[in-house]
C-alpha positions as CSV (number, residue, x, y, z in Angstrom):
1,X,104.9,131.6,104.4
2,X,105.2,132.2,108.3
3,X,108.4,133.2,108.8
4,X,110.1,130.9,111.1
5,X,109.3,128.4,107.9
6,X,110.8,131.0,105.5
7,X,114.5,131.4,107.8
8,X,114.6,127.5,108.2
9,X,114.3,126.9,104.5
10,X,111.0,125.0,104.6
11,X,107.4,124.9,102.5
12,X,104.4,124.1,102.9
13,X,102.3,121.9,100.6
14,X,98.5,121.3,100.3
15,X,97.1,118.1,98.8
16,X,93.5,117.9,97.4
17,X,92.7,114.6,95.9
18,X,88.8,113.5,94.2
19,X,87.0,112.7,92.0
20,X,87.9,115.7,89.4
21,X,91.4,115.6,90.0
22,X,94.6,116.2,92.7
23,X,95.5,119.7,93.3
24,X,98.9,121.1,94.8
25,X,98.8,124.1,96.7
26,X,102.4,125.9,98.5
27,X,103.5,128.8,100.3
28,X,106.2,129.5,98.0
29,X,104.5,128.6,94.4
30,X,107.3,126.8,93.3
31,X,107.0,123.2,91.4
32,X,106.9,120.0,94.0
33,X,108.1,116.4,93.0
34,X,105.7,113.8,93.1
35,X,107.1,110.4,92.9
36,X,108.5,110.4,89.5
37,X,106.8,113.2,88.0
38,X,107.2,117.0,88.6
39,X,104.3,119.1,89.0
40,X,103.4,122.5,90.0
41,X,101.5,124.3,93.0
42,X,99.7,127.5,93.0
43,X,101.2,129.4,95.5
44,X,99.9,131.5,98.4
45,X,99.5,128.6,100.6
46,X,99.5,130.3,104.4
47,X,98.5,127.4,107.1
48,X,98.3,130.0,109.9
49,X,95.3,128.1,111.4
50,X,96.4,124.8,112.8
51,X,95.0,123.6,115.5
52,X,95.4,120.7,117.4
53,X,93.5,119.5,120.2
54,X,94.7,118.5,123.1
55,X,92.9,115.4,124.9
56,X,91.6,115.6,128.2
57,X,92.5,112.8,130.4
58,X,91.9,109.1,129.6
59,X,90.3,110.4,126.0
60,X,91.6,110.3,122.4
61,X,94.0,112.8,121.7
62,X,96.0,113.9,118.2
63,X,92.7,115.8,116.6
64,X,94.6,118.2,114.0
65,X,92.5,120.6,111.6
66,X,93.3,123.5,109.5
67,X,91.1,125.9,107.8
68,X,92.7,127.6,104.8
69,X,91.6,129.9,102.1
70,X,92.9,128.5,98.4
71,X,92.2,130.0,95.3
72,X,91.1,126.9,93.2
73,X,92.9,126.1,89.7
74,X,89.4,126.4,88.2
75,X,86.4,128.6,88.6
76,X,85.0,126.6,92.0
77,X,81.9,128.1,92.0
78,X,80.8,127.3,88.6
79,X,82.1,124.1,88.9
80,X,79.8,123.5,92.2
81,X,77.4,124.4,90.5
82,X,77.4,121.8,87.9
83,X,78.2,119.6,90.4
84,X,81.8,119.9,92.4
85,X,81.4,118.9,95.8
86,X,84.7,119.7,97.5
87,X,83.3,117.6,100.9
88,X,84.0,114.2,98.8
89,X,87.8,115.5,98.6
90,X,90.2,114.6,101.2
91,X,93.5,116.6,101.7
92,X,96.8,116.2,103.5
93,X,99.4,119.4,104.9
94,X,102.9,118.8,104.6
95,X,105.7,120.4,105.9
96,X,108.7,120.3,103.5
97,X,112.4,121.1,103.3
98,X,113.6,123.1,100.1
99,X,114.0,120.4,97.6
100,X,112.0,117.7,99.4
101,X,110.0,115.2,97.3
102,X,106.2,114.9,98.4
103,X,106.2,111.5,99.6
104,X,109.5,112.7,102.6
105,X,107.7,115.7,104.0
106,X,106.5,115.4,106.9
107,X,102.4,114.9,106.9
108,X,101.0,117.8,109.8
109,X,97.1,117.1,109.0
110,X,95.5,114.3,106.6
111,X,91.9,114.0,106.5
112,X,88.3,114.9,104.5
113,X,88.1,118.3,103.1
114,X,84.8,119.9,104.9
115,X,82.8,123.0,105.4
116,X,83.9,124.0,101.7
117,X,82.8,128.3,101.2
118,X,82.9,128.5,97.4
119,X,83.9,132.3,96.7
120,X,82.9,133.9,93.2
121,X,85.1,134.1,90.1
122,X,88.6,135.5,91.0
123,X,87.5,134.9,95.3
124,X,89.6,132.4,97.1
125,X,87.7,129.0,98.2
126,X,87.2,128.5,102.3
127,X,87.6,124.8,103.6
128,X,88.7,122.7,106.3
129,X,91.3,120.0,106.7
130,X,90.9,117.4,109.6
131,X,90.6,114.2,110.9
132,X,90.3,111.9,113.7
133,X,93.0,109.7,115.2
134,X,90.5,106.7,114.8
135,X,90.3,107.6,110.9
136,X,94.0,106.0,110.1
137,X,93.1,103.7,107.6
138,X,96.9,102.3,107.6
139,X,97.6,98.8,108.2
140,X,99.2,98.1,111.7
141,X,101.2,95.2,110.2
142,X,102.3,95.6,106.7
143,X,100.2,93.9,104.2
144,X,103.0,91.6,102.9
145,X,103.9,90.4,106.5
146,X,104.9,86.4,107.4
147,X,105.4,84.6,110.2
148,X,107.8,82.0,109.4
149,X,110.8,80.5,110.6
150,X,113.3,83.0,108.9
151,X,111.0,85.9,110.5
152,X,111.0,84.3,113.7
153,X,113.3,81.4,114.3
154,X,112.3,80.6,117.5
155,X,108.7,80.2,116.6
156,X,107.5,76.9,117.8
């Protein structure tokens, strides 16, 4: 944990999601609450490497990335090798307050998991976290929206 994080009383939480599974990663190793459900994190989590990219004029902005070092619940490499691809996983960094469900943290990078380095059995796993502004996949306008007279009542 950097240590301006470890003074202000904060954590930070890795999220791997595919088709094997969702995985927690934090710097402090402690259990997280996920929605309902408690569930624990290896710990070790050190996001030393973000970056963010700052736009040059008149161009898309907001490019965040991370490239971390994990050491995977399982044994990655044997895994890949019957057929874990970590590239299909997508991931999201979080930056939480001591006792802070998942879901309030506060997302720092959210993307596809890429340019996964499978170490050997007891070596830590090497991937990125990124994406691009124009990859936001959330709805503008929530999907239950309405336009109708109580919503606007000076619709015409």
């Amino acid at each position: 944990m950097t240590p301006a994080a470890a003074i202000r009383g904060l954590r930070w939480v890795l999220e791997a999601s595919g088709p094997v599974g969702t995985y927690y990663w934090s710097s402090d190793g402690t259990d997280l609450t996920v929605g309902d459900a408690t569930v624990p994190t290896v710990g070790g989590l050190d996001p030393g490497d973000l970056t963010e990219e700052l736009p040059v004029a008149g161009a898309v902005g907001d490019r965040r990335s991370i490239s971390v070092a994990l050491h995977w619940p399982t044994d990655a490499a044997s895994d890949a090798a019957t057929g874990l691809d970590l590239s299909t996983y997508t991931a999201q960094l979080r930056l939480l307050a001591d006792g802070q469900a998942w879901e309030d943290g506060r997302v720092m990078v959210s993307g596809p998991v890429s340019e996964p380095i499978y170490g050997g059995v007891g070596e830590p796993v090497r991937l990125s976290v990124g994406g691009e502004p124009y990859d936001d996949t959330s709805a503008a306008i929530p999907a239950d929206a309405r336009i109708s007279l109580d919503t606007w009542p000076f619709a015409p």
